[in-house]
matplotlib code that plots the C-alpha trace (Angstrom):
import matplotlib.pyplot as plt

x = [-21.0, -20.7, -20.7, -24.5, -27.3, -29.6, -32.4, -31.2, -33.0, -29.6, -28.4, -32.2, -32.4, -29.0, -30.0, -33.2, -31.6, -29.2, -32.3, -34.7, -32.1, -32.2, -33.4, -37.1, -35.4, -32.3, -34.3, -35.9, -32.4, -31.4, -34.5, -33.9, -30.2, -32.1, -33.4, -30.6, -29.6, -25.8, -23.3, -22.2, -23.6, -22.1, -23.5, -24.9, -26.5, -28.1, -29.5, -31.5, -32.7, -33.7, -34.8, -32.5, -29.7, -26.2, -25.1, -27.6, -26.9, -22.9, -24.2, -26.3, -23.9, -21.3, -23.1, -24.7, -20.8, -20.1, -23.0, -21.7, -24.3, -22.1, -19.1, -16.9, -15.0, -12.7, -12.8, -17.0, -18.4, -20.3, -22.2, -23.9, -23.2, -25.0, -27.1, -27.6, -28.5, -31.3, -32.3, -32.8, -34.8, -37.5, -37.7, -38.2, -40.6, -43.3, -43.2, -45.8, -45.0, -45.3, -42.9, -40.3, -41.1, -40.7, -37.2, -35.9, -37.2, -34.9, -32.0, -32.3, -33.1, -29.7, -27.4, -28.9, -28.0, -24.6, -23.9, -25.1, -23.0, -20.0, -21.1, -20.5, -17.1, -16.3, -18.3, -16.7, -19.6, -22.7, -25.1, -28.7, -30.9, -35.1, -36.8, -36.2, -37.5, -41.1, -40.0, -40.5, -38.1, -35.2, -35.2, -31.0, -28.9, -26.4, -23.5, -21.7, -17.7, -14.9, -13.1, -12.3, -10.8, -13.1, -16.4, -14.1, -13.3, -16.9, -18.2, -15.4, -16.3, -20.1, -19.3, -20.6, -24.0, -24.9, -24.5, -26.9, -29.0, -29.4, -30.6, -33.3, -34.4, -34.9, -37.0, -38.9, -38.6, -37.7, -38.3, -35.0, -33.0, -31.4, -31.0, -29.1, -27.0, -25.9, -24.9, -22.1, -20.8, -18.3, -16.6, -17.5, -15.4, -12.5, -12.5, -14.0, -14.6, -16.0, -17.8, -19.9, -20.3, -21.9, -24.0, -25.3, -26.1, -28.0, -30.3, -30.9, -31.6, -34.1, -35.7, -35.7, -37.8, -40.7, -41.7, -41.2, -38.4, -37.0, -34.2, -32.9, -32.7, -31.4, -28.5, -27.8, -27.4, -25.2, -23.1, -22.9, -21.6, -19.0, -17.7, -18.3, -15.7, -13.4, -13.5, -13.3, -16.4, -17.1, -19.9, -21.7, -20.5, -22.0, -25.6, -26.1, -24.9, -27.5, -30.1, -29.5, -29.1, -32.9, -34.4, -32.9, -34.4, -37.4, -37.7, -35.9, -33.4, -30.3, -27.6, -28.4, -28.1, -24.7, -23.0, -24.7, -22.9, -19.7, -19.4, -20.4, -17.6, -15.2, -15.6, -15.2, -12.0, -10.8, -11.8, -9.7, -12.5, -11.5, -13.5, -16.6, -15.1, -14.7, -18.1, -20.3, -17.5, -18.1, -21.7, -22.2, -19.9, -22.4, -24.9, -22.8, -22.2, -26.1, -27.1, -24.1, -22.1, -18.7, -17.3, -19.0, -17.2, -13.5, -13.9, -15.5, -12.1, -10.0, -11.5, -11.2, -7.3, -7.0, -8.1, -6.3, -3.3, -4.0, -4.6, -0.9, -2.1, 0.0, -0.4, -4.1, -4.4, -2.1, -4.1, -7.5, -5.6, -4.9, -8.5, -9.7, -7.1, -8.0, -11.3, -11.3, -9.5, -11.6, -14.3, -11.5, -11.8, -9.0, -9.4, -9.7, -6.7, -4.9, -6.0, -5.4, -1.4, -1.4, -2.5, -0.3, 3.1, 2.2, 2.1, 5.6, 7.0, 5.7, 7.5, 10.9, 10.3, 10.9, 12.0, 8.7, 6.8, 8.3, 7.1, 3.9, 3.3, 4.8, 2.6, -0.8, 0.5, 0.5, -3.0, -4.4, -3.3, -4.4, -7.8, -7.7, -8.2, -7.0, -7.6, -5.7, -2.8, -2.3, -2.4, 0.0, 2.5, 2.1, 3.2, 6.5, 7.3, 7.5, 9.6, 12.3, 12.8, 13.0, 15.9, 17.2, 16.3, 15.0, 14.7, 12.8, 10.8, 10.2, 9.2, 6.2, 4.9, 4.7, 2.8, 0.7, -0.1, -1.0, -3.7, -4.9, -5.5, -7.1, -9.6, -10.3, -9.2, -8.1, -7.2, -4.9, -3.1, -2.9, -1.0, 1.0, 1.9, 3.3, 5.2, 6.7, 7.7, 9.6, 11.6, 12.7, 13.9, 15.9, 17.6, 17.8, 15.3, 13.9, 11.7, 10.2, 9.3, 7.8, 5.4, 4.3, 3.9, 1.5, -0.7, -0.9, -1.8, -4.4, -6.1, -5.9, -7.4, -10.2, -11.5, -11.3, -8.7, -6.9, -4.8, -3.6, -3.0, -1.0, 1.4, 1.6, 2.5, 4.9, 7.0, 6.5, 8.4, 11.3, 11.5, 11.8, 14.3, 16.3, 16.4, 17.5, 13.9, 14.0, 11.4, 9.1, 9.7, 8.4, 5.4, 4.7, 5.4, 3.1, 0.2, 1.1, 1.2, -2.3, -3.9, -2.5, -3.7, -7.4, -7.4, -5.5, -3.0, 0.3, 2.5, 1.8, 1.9, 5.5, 6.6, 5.2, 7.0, 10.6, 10.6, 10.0, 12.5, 14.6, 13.2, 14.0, 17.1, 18.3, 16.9, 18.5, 16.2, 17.5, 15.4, 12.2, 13.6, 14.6, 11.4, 9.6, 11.9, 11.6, 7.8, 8.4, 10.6, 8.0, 5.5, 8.1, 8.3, 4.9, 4.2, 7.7, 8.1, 11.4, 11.8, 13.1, 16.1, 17.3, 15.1, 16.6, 20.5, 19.3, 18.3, 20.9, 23.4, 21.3, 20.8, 25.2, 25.7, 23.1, 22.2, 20.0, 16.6, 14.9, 13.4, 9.8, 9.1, 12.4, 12.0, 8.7, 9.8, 12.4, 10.2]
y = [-57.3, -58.7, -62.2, -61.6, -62.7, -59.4, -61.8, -63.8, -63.1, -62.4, -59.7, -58.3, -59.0, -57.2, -53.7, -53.6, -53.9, -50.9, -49.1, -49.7, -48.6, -45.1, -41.8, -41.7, -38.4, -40.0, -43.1, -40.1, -39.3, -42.9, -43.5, -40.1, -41.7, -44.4, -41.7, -40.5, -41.6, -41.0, -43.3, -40.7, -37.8, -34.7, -32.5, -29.7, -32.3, -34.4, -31.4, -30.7, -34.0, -34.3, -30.7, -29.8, -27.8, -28.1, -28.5, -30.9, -33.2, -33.2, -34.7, -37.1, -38.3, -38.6, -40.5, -43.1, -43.9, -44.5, -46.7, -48.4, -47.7, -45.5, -45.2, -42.9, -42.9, -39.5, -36.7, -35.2, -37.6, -40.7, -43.7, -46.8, -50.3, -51.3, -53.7, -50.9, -49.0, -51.5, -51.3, -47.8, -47.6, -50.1, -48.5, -45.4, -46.9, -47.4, -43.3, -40.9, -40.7, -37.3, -36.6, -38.7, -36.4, -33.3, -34.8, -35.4, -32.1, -30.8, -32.4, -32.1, -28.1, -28.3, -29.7, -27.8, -24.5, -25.9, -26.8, -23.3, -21.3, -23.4, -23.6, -19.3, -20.2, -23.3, -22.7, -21.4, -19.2, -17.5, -20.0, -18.7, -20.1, -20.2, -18.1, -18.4, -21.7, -21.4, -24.3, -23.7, -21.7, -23.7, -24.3, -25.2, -21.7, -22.7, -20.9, -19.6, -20.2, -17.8, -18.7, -21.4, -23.5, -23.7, -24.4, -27.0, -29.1, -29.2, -30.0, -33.3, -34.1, -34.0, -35.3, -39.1, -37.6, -35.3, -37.8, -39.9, -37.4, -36.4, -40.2, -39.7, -37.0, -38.5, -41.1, -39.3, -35.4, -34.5, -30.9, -30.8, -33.1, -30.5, -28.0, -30.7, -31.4, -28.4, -27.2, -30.1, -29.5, -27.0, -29.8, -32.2, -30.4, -30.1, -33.4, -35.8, -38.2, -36.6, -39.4, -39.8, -36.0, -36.4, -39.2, -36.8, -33.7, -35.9, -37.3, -34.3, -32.9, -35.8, -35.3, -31.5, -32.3, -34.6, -32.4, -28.9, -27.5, -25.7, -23.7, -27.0, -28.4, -25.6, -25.3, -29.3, -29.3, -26.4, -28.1, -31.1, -29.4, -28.1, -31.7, -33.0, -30.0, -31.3, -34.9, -33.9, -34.0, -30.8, -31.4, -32.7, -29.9, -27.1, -28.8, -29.0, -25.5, -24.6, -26.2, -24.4, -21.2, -21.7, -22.7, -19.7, -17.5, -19.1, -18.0, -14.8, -15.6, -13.0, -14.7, -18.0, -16.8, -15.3, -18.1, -20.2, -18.0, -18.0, -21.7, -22.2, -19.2, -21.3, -24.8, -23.1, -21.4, -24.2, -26.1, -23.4, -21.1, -17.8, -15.3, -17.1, -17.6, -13.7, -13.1, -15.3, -14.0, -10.3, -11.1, -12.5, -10.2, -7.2, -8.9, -9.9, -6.5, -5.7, -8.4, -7.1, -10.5, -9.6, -13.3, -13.9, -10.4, -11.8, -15.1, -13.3, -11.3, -13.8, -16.3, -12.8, -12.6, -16.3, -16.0, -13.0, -14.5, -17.5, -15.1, -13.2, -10.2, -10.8, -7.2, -7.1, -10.3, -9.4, -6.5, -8.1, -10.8, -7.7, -6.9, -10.4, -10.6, -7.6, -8.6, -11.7, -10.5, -7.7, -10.4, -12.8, -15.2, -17.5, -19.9, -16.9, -15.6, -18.5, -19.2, -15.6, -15.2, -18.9, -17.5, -14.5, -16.5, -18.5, -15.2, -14.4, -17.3, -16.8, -13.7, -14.8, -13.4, -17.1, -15.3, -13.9, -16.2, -18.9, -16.5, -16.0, -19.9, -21.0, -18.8, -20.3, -23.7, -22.5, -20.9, -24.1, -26.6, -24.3, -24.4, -28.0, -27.4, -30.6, -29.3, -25.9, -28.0, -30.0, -27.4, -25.1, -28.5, -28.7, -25.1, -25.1, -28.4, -26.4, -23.7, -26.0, -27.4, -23.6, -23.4, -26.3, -28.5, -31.7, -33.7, -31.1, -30.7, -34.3, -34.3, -31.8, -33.2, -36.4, -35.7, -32.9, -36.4, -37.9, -35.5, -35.1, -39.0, -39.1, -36.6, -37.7, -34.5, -35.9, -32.7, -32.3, -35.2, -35.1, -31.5, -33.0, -36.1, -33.9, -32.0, -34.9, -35.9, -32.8, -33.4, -36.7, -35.8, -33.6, -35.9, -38.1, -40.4, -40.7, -43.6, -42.7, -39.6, -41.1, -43.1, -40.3, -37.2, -40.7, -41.0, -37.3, -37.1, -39.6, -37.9, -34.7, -35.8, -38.1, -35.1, -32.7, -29.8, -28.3, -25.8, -29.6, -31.1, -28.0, -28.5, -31.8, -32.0, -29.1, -31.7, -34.8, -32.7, -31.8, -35.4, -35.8, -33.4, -35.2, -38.5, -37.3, -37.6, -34.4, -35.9, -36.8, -33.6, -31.6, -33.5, -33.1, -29.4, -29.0, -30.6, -28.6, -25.1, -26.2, -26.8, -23.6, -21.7, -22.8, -21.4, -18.6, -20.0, -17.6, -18.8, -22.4, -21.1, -19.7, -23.0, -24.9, -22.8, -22.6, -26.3, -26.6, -24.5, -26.5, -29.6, -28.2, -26.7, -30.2, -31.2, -28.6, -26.7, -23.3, -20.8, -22.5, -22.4, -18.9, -17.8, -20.0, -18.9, -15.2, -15.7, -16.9, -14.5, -12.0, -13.7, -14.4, -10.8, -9.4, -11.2, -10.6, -14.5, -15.9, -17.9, -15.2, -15.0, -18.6, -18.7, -15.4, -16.4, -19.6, -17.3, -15.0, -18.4, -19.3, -16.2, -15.9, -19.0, -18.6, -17.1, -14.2, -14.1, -12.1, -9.1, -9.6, -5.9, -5.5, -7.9, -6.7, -2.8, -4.5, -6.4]
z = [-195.7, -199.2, -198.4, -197.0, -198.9, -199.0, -198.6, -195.7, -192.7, -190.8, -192.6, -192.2, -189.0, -188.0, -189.8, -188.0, -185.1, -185.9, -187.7, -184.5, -182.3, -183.8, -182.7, -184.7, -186.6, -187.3, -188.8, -190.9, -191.7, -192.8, -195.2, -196.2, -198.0, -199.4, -202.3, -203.0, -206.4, -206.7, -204.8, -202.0, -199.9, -198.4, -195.7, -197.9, -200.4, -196.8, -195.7, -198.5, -198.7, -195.6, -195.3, -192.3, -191.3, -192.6, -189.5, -188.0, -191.3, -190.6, -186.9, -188.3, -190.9, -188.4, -186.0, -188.9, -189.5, -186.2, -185.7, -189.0, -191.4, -193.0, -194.8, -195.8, -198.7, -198.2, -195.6, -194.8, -197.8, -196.8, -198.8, -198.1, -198.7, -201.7, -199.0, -196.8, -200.0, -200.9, -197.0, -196.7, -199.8, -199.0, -195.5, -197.7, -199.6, -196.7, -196.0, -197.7, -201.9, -201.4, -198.7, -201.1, -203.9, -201.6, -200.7, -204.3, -205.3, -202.6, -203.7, -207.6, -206.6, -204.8, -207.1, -210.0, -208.0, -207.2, -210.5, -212.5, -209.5, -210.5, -214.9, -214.3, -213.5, -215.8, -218.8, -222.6, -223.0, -221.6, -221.5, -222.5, -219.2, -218.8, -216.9, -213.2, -211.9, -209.9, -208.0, -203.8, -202.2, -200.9, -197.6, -197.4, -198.2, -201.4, -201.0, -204.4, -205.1, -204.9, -207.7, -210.7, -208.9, -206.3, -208.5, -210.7, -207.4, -206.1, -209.5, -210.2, -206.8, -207.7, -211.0, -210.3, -208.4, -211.0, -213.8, -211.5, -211.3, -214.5, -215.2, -213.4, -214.3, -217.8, -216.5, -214.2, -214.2, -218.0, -217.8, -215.4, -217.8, -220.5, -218.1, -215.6, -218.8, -219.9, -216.3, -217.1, -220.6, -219.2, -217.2, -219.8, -222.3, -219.5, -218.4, -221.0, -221.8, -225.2, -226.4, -223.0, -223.1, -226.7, -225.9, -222.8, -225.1, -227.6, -224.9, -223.7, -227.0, -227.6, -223.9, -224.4, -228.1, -226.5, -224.3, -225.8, -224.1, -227.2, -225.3, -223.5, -227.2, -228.6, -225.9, -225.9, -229.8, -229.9, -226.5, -229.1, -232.0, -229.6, -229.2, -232.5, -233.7, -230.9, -232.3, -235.9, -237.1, -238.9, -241.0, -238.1, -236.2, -238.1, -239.1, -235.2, -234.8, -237.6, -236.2, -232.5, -234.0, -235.9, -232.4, -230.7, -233.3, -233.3, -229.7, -230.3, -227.4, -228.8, -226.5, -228.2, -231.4, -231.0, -229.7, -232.3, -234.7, -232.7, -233.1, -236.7, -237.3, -235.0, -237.2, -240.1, -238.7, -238.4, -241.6, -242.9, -244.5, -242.7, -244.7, -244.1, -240.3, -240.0, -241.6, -239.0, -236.1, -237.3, -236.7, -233.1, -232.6, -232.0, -230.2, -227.7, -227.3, -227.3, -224.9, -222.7, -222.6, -222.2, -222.1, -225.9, -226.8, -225.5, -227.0, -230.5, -230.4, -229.5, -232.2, -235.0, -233.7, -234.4, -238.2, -238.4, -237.5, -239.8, -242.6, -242.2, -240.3, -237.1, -235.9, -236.4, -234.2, -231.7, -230.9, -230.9, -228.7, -226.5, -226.3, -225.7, -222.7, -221.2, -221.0, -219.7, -216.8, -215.8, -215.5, -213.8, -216.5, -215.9, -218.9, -221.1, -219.4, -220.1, -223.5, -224.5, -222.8, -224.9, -228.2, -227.6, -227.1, -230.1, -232.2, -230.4, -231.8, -235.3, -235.1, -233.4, -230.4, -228.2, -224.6, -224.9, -226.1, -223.5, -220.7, -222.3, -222.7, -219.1, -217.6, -219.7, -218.8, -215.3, -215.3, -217.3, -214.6, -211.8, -212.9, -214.1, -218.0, -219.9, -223.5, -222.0, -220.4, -224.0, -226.4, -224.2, -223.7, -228.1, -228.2, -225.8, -227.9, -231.0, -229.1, -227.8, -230.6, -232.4, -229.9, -230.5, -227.4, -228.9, -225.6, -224.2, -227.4, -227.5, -223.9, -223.4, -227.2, -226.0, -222.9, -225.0, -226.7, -224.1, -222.9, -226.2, -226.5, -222.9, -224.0, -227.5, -229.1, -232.6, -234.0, -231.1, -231.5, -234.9, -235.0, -231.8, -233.6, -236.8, -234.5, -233.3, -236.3, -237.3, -233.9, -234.7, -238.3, -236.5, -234.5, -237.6, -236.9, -240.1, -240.0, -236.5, -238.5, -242.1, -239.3, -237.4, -240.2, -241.8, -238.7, -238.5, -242.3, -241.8, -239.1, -240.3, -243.6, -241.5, -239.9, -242.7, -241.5, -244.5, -242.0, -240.8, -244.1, -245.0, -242.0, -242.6, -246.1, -245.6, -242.8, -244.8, -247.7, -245.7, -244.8, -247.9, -248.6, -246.0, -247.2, -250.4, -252.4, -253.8, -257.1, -254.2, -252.0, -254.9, -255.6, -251.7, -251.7, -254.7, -252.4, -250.0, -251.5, -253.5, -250.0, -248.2, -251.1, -251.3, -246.9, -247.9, -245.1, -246.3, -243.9, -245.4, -248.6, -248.0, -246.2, -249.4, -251.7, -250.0, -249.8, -253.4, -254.3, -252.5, -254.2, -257.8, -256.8, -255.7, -259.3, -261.1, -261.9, -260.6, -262.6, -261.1, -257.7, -257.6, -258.6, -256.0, -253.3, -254.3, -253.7, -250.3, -248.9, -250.3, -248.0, -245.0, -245.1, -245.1, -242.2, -240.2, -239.8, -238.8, -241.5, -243.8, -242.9, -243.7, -246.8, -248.0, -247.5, -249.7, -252.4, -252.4, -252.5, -255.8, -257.1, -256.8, -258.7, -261.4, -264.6, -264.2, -264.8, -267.4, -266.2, -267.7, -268.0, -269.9, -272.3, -273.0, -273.6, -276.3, -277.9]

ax = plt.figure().add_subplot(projection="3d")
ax.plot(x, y, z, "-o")
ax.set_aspect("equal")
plt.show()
């Protein structure tokens, strides 16, 4: 019908007939869809609207199609023409204001209930909520979901409604508007686009202000620090994090304040300032406990493991890891699950233990795309990357980093693709591709740099040396090394450290200068071994090749007694 003009008095004409030759309940029906404010309808969502049963709405639905006033775009979903659209709504417009109010307030009570059934499943964290709503009882039963993959489905299929109606509830019902929002950011964060997601949670956060909902502003500015840290932008990040976690004491909500904490500990975990990290980790940690949250206990743990790890105590993390996994499946946390087993083959690999950490990984990769987790999916594609090409299988390697790219480019996820694109790097010097290489370990740099991760620049640097190395720029190399060990050092990163220090003994070796590079290189087997890394071994048959072929050192304490 889009070549009608939806002022011609033919098109007009033809849907009253069709309207006129309804039943009088079924018109009720029809001018019911004209409120709607999304661009399609199930049978749950009409029968709140037009405050009838489930049942009775999948009849009327199905006999509005057959009479073509209907159409429907995939199995039980339905939507009108944007003519019909326009049609329905001015019929609508003639009924009783308050029987359209009664309507919309039916359907913005059922999606809201839909969507904080499926946020249980889909969201990072405990999400502080009001009190319960003294809205009228529903009249429509809303059935909960069995499982993740169940609430993720409804909510991507609800996706496009809920965004709608979130739009109008900033225009016309505010107090609904952060609470709408943040019943989102779980899938949000999933699915992305970030940028959309942010400009979501600031609007919210504004709405929320104006009208004194100080828990709806304190929850959208902590959901948009979230996603500022995801796109990099850590100073942002925690100031928003701040200002949630005042607003949550303010109104002494406990739950609030800990994830507050959480996520100010989780930026600067990963702007590479672990104590501080542990200290505000160490903190929510407890109340968690007190306000009996058990997801904001496993992700506290799992977040503590992580800066553990960072910090050279593999055991420590592994067994906080433990913890964290543990829980999360006794609450049948999936993405926990996932994120955990994913965590826990990375510390495998550290360690050299690649059967295990391959089955660890596989099996995180498998839970991730189960439940649909993007961010999940590309972060466990980065990490089997790195694995193949510890064994040695550089098309393989190649392979899951670049689609790990991909996802992390779809999303937004600069800190994702920057690692990924380092990591990529490293692969193509080792298939000798050395210019490919210089280009990507430059992006990565860049980025990494751009959004202020140390950890990153670390990594980075500590590639771009071996490059170096490689093409026979040993001056160069040593200079990069140096950057690199200077950066690892102010995060404390040993593993870094040790990486830095081995590739500058390499770099001075390769100079000459032999002494230097034995001392450097004794340093970083030291390090290699405290924290059982794999990398000893080659790093210590190096120095035991130099150490063969070279005057020995003076023994400081020696020299000292003689003197």
């Amino acid at each position: 019908m889009a070549e009608f003009d939806v002022g011609s008095r033919a098109v007009r004409a033809a849907f009253g007939m069709s309207y006129r030759n309804l039943p009088p309940e079924r018109q009720r029906f029809f001018r019911c869809l004209g409120l709607h404010p999304g661009p399609d309808v199930d049978a749950p969502a009409a029968a709140a609207l037009a405050d009838v049963s489930i049942a009775v709405a999948r009849a009327e639905l199905e006999a509005l199609y057959i009479d073509h006033l209907l159409e429907e775009t995939t199995q039980g979903r339905y939507t009108l023409h944007d003519l019909l659209r326009d049609y329905a709504r001015a019929l609508c417009d003639t009924d009783p204001r308050e029987a359209r109010n009664r309507a919309l307030e039916r359907l913005l009570d059922y999606y809201q209930s839909m969507a904080a059934a499926a946020d249980r499943y889909l969201a990072n964290s405990t999400r502080p909520v009001p009190p319960p709503s003294t809205l009228p009882e529903q009249k429509v039963a809303v059935s909960g979901f069995g499982h993740e993959v169940e609430a993720l489905s409804w909510m991507r299929a609800e996706r496009a409604n809920l965004l709608a109606c979130i739009e109008h509830t900033t225009h016309h019902q505010p107090m609904r508007t952060a609470t709408l929002t943040a019943m989102l950011a779980g899938l949000l964060e999933r699915d992305g686009p970030w940028p959309q997601a942010a400009d979501l949670h600031r609007r919210a956060a504004t709405t929320a202000h104006e009208i004194g909902d100080v828990l709806g502003e304190a929850n959208a500015l902590d959901n948009l620090g979230m996603l500022r840290e995801f796109t990099g932008e850590f100073a942002e990040s925690v100031e928003l994090h701040r200002q949630a976690l005042s607003l949550y004491r303010a109104i002494g909500n406990r739950l609030g304040e800990a994830n507050a904490l959480s996520n100010i500990g989780t930026v600067r975990q990963t702007a590479g300032e672990f104590i501080t990290a542990a200290e505000l980790l160490n903190q929510a940690l407890p109340i968690y406990r007190e306000v009996g949250s058990r997801l904001g206990e496993a992700n506290t743990l799992t977040l503590l493991g992580v800066v553990a790890q960072l910090t050279g105590d593999y055991t420590g993390g592994t067994d906080l890891h433990e913890q964290a996994l543990a829980l999360y499946r006794d609450i049948s946390n999936w993405q926990g699950e996932a994120t955990s087993l994913m965590i826990l083959g990375l510390a495998r690999m550290w360690t050299g233990d690649i059967t295990q950490a391959e089955t660890l990984l596989e099996r995180a990769l498998e839970i991730h795309r189960q439940i649909g987790n993007r961010l999940g999916e590309a972060n466990s594609l980065t990490i089997l990357g790195i694995v193949r090409q510890l064994t040695q299988d550089l098309v393989a390697a190649g392979d899951f980093l670049e689609r790990g790219l991909g996802i992390h480019r779809e999303i937004g996820n600069r800190l994702g693709e920057a690692n990924t694109l380092n990591k990529l790097g490293s692969v193509h010097r080792a298939t000798g591709n050395f210019s490919e290489a210089a280009e990507l370990h430059r992006n990565a740099l860049i980025l990494v740099r751009e959004i202020g991760n140390p950890l990153g620049e670390a990594e980075v640097l500590n590639e771009t040396g071996k490059l170096l190395l490689e093409t026979a720029a040993p001056q160069a190399a040593v200079h990069t090394f140096t950057d690199a060990l200077d950066v690892a050092c102010r995060i404390q990163s040993q593993l870094e450290q040790a990486r830095a220090l081995e590739g500058s003994a390499r770099g001075r070796a390769a100079l000459g200068d032999t002494r230097t590079a034995i001392t450097q290189l004794r340093e970083a087997v030291h390090l290699y071994q405290r924290l059982s890394s794999p990398e000893l071994d080659p790093a210590a048959a190096y120095l035991a090749t130099l150490e063969q072929h070279s005057t020995p050192l003076p023994d400081p304490v020696t020299d000292a007694v003689e003197q």
